[in-house]
DSSP file (Angstrom, degrees, kcal/mol; ACC not computed):
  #  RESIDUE AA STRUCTURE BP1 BP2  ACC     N-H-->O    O-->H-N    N-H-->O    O-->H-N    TCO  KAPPA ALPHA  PHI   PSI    X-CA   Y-CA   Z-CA
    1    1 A X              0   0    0      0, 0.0   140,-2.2     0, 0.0     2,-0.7   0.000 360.0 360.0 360.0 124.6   -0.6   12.7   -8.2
    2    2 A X  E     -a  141   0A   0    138,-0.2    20,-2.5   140,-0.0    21,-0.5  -0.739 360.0-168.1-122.0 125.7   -3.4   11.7   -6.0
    3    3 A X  E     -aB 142  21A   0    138,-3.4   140,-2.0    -2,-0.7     2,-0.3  -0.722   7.5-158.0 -89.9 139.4   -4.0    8.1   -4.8
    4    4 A X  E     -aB 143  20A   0     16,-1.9    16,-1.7    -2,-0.4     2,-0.4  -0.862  11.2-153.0-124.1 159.7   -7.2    7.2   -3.1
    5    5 A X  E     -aB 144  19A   0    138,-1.0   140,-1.2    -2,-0.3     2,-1.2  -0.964   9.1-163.2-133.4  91.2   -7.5    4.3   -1.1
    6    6 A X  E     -aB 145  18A   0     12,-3.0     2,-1.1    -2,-0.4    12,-0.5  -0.652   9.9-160.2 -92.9 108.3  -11.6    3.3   -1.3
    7    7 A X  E     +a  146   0A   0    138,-2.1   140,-1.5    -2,-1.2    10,-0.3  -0.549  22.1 166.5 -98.4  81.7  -11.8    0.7    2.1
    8    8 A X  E     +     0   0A   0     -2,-1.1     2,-0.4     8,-0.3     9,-0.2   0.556  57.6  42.1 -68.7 -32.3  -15.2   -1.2    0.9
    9    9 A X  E     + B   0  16A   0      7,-1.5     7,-3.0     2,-0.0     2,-0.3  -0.974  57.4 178.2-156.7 126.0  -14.8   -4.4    3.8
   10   10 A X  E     + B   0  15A   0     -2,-0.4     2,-0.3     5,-0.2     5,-0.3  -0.981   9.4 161.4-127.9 156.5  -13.9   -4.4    7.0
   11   11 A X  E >   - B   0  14A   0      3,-1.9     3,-0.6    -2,-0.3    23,-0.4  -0.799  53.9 -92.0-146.0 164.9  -13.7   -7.3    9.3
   12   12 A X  T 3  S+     0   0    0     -2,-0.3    21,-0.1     1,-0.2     3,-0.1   0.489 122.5  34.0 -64.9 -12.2  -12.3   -8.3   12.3
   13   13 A X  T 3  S-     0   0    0      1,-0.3     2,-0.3    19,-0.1    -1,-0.2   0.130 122.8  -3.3-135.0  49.7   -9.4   -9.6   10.6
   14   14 A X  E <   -B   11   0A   0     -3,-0.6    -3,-1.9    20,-0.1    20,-0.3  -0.852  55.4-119.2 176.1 176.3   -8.7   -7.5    7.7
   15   15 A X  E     -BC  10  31A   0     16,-3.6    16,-1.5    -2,-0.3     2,-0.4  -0.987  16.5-157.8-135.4 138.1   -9.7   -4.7    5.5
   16   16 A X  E     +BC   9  30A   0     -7,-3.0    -7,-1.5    -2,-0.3    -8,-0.3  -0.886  27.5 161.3-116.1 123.3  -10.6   -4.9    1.5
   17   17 A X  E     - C   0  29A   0     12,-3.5    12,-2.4    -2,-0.4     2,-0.5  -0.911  34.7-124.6-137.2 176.8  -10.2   -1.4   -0.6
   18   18 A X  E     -BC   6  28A   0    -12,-0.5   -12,-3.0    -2,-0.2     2,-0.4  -0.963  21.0-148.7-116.8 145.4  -10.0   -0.2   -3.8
   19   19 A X  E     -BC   5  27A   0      8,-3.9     8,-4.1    -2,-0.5     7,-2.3  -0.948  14.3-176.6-134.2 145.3   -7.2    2.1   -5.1
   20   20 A X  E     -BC   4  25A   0    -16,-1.7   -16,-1.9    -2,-0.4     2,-0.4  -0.737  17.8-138.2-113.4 160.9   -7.3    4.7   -7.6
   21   21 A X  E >  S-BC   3  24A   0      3,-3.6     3,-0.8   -18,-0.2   -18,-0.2  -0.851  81.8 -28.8-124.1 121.9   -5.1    7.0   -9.2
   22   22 A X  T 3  S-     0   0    0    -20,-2.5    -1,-0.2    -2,-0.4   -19,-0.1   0.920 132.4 -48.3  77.9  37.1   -5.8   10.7  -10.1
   23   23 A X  T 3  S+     0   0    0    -21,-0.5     2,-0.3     1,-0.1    -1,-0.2   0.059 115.8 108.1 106.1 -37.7   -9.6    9.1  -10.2
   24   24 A X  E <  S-C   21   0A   0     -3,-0.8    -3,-3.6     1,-0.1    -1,-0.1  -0.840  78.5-105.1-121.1 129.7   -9.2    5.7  -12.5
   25   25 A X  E     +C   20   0A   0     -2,-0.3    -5,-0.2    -5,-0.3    -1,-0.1  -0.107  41.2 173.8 -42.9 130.1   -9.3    2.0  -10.7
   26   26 A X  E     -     0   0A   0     -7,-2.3     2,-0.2     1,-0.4    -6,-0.2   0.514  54.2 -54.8-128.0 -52.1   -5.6    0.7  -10.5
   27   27 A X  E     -C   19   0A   0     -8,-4.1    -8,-3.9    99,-0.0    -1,-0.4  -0.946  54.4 -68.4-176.4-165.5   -6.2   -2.4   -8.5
   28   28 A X  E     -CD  18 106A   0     78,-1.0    78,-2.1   -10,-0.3     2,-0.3  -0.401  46.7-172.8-123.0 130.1   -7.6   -4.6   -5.2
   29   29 A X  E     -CD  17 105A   0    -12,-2.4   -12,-3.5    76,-0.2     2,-0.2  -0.943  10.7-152.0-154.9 167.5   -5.5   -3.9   -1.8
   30   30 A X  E     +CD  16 104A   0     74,-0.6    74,-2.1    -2,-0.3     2,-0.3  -0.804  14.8 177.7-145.3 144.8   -5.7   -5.6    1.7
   31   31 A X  E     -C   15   0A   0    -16,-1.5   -16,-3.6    -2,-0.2    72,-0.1  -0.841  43.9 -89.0-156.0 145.8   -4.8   -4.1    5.5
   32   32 A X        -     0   0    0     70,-0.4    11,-0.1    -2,-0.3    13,-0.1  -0.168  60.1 -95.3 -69.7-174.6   -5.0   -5.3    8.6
   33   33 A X        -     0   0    0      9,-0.5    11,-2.2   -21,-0.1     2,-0.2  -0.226  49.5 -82.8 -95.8 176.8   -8.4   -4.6    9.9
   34   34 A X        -     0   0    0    -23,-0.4     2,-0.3   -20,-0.3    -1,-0.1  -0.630  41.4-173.2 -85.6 136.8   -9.3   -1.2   12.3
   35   35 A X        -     0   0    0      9,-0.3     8,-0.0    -2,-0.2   -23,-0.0  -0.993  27.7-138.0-130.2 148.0   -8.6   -1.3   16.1
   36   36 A X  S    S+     0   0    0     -2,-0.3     2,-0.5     2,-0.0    -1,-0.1   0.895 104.9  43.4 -72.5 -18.6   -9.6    1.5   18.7
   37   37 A X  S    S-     0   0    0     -3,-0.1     2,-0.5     2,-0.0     0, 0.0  -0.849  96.2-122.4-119.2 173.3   -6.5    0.8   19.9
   38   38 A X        -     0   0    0     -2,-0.5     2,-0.7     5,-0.1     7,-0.0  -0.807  22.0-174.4-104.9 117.6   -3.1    0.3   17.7
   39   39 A X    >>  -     0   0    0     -2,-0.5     3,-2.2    -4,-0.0     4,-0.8  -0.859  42.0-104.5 -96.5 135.8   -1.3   -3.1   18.2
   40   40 A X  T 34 S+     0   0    0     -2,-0.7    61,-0.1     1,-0.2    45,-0.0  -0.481  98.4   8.2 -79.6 136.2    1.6   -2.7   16.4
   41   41 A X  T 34 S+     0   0    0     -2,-0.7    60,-0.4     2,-0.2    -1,-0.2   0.271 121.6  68.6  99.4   6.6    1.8   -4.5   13.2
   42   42 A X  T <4 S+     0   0    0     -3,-2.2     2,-0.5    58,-0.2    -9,-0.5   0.332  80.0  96.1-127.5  10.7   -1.9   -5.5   13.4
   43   43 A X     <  -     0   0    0     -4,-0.8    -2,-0.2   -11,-0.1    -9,-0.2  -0.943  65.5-141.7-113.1 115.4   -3.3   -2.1   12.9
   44   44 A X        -     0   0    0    -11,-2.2    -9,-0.3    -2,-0.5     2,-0.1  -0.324  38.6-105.6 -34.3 148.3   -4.5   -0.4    9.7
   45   45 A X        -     0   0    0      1,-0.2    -1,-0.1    56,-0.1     3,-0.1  -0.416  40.2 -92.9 -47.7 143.5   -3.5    3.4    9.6
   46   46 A X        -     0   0    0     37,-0.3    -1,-0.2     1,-0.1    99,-0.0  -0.074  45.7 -92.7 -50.6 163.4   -6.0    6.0   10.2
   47   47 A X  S    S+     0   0    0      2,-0.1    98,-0.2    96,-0.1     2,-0.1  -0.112  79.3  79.5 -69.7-161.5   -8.0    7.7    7.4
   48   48 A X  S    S-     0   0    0     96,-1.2     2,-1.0    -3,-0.1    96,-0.4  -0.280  76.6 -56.1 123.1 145.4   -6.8   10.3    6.3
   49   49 A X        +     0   0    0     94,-0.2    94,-0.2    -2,-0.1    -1,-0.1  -0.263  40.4 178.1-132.4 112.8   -4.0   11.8    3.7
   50   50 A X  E     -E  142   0A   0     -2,-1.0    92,-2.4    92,-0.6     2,-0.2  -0.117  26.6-111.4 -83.4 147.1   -0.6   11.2    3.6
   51   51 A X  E     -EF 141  80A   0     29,-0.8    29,-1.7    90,-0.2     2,-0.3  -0.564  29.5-135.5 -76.1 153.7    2.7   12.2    1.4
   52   52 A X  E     + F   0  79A   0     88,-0.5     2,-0.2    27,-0.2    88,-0.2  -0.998  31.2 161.2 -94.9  99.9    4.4    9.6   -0.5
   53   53 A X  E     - F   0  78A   0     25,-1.1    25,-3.2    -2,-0.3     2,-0.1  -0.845  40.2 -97.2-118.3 175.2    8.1    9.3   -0.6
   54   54 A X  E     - F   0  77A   0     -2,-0.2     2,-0.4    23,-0.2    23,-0.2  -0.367  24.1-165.5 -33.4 129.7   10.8    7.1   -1.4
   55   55 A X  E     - F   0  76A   0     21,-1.6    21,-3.1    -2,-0.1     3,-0.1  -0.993   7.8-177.2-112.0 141.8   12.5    5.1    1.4
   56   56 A X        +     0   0    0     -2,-0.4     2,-0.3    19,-0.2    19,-0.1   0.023  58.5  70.8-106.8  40.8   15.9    3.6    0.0
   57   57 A X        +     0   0    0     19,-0.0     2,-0.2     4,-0.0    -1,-0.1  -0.850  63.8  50.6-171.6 129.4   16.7    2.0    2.8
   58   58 A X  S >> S-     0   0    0     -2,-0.3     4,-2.8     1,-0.1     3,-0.9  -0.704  90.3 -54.7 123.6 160.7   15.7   -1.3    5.1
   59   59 A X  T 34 S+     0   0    0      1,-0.3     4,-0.4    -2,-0.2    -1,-0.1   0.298 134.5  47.5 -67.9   8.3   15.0   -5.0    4.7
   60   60 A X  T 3> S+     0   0    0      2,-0.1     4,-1.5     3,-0.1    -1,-0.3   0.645 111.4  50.8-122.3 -21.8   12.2   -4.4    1.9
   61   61 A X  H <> S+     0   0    0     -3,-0.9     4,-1.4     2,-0.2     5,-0.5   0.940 115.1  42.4 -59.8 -41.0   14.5   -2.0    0.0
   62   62 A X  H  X S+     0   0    0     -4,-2.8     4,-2.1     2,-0.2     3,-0.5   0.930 118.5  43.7 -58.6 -58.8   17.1   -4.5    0.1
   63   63 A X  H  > S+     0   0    0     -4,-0.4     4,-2.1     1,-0.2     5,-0.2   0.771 116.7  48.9 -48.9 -45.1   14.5   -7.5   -0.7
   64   64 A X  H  X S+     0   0    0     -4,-1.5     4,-3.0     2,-0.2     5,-0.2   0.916 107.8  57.6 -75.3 -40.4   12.8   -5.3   -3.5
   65   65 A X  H  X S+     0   0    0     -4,-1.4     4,-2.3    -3,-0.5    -2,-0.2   0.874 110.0  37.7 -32.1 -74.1   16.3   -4.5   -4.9
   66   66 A X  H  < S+     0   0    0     -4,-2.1    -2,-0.2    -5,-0.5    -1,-0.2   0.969 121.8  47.8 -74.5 -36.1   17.7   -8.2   -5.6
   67   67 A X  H  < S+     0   0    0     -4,-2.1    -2,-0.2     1,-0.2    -1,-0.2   0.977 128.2  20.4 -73.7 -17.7   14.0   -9.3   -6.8
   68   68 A X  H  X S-     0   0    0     -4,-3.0     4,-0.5    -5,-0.2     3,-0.5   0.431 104.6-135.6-117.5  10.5   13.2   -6.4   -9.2
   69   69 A X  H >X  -     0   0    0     -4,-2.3     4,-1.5    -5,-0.2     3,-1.3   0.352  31.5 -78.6  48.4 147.0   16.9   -5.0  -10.0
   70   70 A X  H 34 S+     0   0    0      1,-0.2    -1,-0.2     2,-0.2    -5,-0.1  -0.183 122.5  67.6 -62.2  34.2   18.0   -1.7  -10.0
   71   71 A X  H 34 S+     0   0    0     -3,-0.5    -1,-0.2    -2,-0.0    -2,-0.1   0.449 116.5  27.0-127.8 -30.3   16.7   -0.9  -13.5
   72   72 A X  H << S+     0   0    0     -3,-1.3     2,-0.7    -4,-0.5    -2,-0.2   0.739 114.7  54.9-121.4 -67.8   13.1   -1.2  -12.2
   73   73 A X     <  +     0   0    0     -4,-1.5    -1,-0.2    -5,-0.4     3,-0.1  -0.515  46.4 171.5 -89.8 117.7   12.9   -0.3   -7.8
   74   74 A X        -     0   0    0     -2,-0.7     2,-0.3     1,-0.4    -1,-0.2   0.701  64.1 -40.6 -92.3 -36.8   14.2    2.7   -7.3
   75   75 A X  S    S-     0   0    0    -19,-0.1    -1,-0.4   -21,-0.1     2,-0.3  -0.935  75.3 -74.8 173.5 164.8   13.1    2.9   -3.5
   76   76 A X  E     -F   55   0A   0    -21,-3.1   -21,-1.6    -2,-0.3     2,-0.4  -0.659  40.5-108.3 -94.4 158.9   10.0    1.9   -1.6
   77   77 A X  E     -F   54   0A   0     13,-0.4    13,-1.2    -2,-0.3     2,-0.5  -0.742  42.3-166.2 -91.2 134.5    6.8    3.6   -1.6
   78   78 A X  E     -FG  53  89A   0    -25,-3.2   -25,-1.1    -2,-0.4     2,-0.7  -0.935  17.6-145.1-127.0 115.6    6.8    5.0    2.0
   79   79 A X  E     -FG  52  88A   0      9,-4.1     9,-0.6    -2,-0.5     3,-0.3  -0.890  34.3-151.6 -96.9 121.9    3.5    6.4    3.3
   80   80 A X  E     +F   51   0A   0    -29,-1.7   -29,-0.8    -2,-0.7     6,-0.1  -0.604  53.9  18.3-120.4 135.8    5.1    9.2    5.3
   81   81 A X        +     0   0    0      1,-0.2     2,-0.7    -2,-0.2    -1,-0.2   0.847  66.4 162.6  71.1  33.6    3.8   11.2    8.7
   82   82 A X  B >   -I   85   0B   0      3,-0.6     3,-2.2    -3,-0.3    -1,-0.2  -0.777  43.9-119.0 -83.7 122.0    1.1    8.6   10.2
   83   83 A X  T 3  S+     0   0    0     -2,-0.7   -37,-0.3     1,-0.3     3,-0.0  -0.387  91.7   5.1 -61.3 148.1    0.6    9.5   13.6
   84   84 A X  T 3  S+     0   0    0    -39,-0.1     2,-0.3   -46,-0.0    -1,-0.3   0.374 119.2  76.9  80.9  -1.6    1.6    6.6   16.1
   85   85 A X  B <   -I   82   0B   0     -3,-2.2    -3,-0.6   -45,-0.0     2,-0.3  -0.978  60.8-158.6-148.0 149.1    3.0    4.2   13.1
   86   86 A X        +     0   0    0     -2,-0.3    -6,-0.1    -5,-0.1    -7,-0.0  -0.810  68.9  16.2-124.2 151.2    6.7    4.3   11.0
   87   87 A X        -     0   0    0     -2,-0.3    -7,-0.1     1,-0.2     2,-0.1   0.519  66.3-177.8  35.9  37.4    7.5    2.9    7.7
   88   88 A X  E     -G   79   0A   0     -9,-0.6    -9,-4.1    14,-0.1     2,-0.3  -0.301  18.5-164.3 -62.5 132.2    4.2    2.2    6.5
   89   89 A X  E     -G   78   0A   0    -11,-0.2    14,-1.7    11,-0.1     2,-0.8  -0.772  25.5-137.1-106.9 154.5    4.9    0.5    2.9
   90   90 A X        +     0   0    0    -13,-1.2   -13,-0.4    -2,-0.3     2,-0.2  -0.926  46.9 140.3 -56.6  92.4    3.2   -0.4   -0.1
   91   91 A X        -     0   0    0     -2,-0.8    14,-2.2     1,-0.1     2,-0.1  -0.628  53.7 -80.4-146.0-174.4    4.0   -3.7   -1.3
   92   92 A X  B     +h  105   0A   0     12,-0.3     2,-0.3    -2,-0.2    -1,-0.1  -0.296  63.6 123.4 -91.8 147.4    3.1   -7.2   -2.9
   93   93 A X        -     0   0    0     12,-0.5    26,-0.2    24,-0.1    23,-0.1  -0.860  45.9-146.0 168.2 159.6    1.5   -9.7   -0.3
   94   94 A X  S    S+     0   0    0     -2,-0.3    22,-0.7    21,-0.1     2,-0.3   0.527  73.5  33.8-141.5  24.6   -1.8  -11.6   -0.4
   95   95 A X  S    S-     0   0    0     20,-0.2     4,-0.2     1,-0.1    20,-0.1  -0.803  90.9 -99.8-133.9-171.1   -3.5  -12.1    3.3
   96   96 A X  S >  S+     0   0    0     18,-0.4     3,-3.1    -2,-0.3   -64,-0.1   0.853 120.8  75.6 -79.8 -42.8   -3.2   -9.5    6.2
   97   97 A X  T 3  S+     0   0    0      1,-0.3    -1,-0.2    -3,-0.1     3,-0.0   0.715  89.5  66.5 -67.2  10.3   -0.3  -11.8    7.7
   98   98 A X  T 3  S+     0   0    0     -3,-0.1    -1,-0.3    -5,-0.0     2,-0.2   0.839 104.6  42.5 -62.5 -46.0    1.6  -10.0    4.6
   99   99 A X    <   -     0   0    0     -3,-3.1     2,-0.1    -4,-0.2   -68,-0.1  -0.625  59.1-155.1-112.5 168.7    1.5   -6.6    6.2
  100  100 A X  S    S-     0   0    0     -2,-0.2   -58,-0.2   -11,-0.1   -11,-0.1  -0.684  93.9 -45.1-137.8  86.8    1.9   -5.1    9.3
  101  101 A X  S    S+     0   0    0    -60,-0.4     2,-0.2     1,-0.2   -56,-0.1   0.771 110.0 127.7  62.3  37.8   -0.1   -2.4    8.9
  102  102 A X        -     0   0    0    -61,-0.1   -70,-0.4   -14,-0.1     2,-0.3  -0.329  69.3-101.7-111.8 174.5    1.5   -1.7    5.3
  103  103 A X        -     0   0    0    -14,-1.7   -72,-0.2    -2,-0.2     2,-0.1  -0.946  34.2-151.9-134.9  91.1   -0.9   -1.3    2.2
  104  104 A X  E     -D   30   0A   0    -74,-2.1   -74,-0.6    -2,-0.3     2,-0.3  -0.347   8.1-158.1 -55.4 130.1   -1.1   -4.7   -0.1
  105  105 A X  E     +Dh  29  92A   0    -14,-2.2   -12,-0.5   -76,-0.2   -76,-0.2  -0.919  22.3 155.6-106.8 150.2   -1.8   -4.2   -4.1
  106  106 A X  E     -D   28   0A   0    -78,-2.1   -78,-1.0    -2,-0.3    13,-0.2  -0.792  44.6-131.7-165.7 132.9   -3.2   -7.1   -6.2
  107  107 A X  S    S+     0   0    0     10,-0.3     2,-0.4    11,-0.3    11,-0.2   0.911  93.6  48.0 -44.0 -36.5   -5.3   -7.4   -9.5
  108  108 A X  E     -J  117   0C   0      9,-0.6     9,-1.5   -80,-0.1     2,-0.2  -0.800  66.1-166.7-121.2 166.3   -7.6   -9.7   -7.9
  109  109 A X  E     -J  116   0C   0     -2,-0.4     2,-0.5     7,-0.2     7,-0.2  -0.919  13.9-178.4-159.9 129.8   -9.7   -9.9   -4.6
  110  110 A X  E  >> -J  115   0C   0      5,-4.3     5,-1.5    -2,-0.2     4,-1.2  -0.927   8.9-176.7-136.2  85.9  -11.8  -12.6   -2.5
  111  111 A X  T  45S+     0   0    0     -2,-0.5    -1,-0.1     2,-0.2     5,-0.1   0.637  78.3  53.3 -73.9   0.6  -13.1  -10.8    0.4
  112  112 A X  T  45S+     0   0    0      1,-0.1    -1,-0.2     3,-0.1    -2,-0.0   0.909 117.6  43.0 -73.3 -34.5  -14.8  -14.0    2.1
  113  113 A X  T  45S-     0   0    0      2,-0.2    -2,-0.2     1,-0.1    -1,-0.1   0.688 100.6-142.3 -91.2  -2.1  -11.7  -15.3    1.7
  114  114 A X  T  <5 +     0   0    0     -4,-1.2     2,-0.4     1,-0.3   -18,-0.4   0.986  66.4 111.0  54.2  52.4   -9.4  -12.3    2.9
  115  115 A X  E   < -J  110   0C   0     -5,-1.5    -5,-4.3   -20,-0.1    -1,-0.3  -0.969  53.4-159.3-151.5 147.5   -6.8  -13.1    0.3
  116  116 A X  E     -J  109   0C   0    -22,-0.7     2,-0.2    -2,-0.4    -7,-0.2  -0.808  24.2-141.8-126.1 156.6   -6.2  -10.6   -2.9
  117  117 A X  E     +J  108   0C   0     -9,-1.5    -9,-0.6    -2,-0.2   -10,-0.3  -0.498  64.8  25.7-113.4 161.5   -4.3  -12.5   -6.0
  118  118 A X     >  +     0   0    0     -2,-0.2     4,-1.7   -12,-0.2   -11,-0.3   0.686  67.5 161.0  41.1  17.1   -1.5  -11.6   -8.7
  119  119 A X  H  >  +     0   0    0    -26,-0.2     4,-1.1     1,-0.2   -12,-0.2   0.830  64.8  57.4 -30.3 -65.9    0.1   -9.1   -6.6
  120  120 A X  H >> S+     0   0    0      2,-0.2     3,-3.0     1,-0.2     4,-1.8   0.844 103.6  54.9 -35.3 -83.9    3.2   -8.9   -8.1
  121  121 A X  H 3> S+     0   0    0      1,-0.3     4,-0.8     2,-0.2    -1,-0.2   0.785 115.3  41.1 -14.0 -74.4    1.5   -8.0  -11.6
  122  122 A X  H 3X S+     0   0    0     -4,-1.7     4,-3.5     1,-0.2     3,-0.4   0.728 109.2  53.0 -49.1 -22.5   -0.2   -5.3  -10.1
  123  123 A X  H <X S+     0   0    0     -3,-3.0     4,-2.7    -4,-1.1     5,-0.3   0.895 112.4  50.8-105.6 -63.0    2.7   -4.1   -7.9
  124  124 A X  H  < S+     0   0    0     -4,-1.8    -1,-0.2     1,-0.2    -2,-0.2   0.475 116.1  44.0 -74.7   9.1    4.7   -4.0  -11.5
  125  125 A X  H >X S+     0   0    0     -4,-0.8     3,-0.9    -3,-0.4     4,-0.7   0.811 118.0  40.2 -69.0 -77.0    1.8   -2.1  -12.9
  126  126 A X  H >X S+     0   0    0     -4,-3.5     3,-0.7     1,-0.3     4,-0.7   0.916 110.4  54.1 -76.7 -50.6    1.2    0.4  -10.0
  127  127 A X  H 3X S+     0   0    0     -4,-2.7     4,-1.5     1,-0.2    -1,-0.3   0.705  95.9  60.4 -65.7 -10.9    4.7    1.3   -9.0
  128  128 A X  H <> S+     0   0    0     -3,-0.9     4,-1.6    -5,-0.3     5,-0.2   0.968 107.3  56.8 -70.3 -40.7    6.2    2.4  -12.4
  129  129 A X  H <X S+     0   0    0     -3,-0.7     4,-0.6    -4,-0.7     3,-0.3   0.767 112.2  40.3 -32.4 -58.5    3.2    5.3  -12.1
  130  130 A X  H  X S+     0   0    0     -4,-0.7     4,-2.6     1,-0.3    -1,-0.2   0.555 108.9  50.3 -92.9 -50.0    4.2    6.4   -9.1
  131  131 A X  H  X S+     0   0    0     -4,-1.5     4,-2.0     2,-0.2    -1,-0.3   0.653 110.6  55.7 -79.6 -17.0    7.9    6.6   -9.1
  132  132 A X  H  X S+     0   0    0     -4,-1.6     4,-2.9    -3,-0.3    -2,-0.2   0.826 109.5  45.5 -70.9 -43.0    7.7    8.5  -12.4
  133  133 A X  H ><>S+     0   0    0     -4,-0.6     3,-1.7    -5,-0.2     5,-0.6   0.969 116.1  45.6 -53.7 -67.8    5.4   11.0  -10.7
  134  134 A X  H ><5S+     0   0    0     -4,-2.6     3,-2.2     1,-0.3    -2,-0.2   0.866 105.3  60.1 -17.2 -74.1    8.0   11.0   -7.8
  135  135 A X  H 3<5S+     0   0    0     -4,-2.0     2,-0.9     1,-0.3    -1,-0.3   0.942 110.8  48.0 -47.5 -47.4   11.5   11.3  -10.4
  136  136 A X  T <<5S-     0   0    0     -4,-2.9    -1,-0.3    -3,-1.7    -2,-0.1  -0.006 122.5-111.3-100.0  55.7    9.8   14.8  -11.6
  137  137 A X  T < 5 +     0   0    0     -3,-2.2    -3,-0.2    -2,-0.9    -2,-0.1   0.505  57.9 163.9  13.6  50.0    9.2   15.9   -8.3
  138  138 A X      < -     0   0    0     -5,-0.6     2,-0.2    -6,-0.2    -1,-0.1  -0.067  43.7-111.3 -38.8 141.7    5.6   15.7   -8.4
  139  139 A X        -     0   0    0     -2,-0.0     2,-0.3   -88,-0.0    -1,-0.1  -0.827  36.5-164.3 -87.1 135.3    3.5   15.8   -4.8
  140  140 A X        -     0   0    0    -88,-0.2   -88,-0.5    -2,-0.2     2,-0.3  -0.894   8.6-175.9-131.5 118.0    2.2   12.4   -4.5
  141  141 A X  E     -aE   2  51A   0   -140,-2.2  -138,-3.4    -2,-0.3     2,-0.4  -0.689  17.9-159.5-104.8 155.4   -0.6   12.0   -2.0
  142  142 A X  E     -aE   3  50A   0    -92,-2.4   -92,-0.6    -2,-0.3     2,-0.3  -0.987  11.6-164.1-153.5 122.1   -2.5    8.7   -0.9
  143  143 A X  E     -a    4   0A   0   -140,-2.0  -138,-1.0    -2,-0.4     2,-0.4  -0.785   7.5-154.0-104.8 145.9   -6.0    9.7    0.8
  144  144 A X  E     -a    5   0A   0    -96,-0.4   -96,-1.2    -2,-0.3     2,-0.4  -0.938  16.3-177.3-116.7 147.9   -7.5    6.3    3.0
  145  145 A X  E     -a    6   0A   0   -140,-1.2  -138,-2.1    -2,-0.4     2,-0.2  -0.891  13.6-153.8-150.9 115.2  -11.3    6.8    3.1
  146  146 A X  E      a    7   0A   0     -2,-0.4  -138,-0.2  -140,-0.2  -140,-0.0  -0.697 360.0 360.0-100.7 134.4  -13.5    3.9    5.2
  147  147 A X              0   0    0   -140,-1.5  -139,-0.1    -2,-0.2    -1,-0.1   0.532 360.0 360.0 -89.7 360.0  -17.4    3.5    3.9
C-alpha cells in the first residue's frame, strides 16, 4: 500500500496536505510547519518515504485502546525510521498544538485558519485501510512530498 502525503501550505506555524491512498484522495492532514533546524515536537518530518508499522505500545496506544476498544485499534500507525525524530504517529487532532511532529487526519480543512475538522470520522475511515493492509503483511509505505 502506498500512502502519499501531498503538503499544499506551509506557514510558519503549520503545514496543510493532502493524503492519498494507492492514488485516491482519503482526507485533509495538518503538521507542524518546516524548520532548518528540528525543535522537538515542533518540527514536521522530512520528505521523503517511510515504512509503516504498528506500535502497540505507549500513552496513545493506551488512549486509542479505551476510546476505540479492542475490536477496532489494533496498534498505532507508527511512521518508522525518520532520521533525527522517534514515534512519529498518525492520529486524530485538529491544530498543530495536536501533534508534535505527528501526522493529523481530518475530512475537513481551513488553512487560514490552521485547523482541519471531523478528525475522528476520518481517522475511523483511514485506519481500518491500513491495518488491513498491515494484518496481511502487506508493505505499507507513506511518501511526504512539499510543493
Amino acid at each position: 500500500m502506498e500512502l502519499i502525503v501531498d503538503r499544499y501550505n506551509s506557514t510558519s506555524t503549520h503545514t496543510d496536505g493532502l493524503l492519498f491512498i494507492n492514488k485516491k484522495f482519503e482526507c485533509f492532514t495538518l503538521e507542524d510547519e518546516f524548520r532548518e533546524v528540528k525543535v522537538k515536537g515542533k518540527t514536521r518530518i522530512p520528505d521523503g518515504t517511510y515504512r509503516i508499522e504498528l506500535r502497540t505500545e505507549g500513552g496513545f496506544h493506551n488512549s486509542y485502546l479505551n476510546k476505540y476498544g479492542a475490536d477496532f485499534h489494533k496498534g498505532m500507525l507508527w511512521v518508522k525510521e525518520v532520521p533525527g525524530f522517534e514515534y512519529i504517529l498518525i492520529h486524530t487532532g485538529n491544530t498543530d498544538e495536536d501533534t508534535a511532529g505527528c501526522l493529523l487526519v481530518a475530512s475537513t480543512a481551513d488553512k487560514d485558519k490552521a485547523f482541519i475538522g471531523a478528525s475522528v470520522g476520518a481517522y475511523k475511515t483511514f485506519y481500518p485501510k491500513v491495518l488491513e493492509a498491515l494484518k496481511k503483511a502487506e508493505a505499507v509505505y507513506i511518501t511526504y512530498k512539499t510543493r
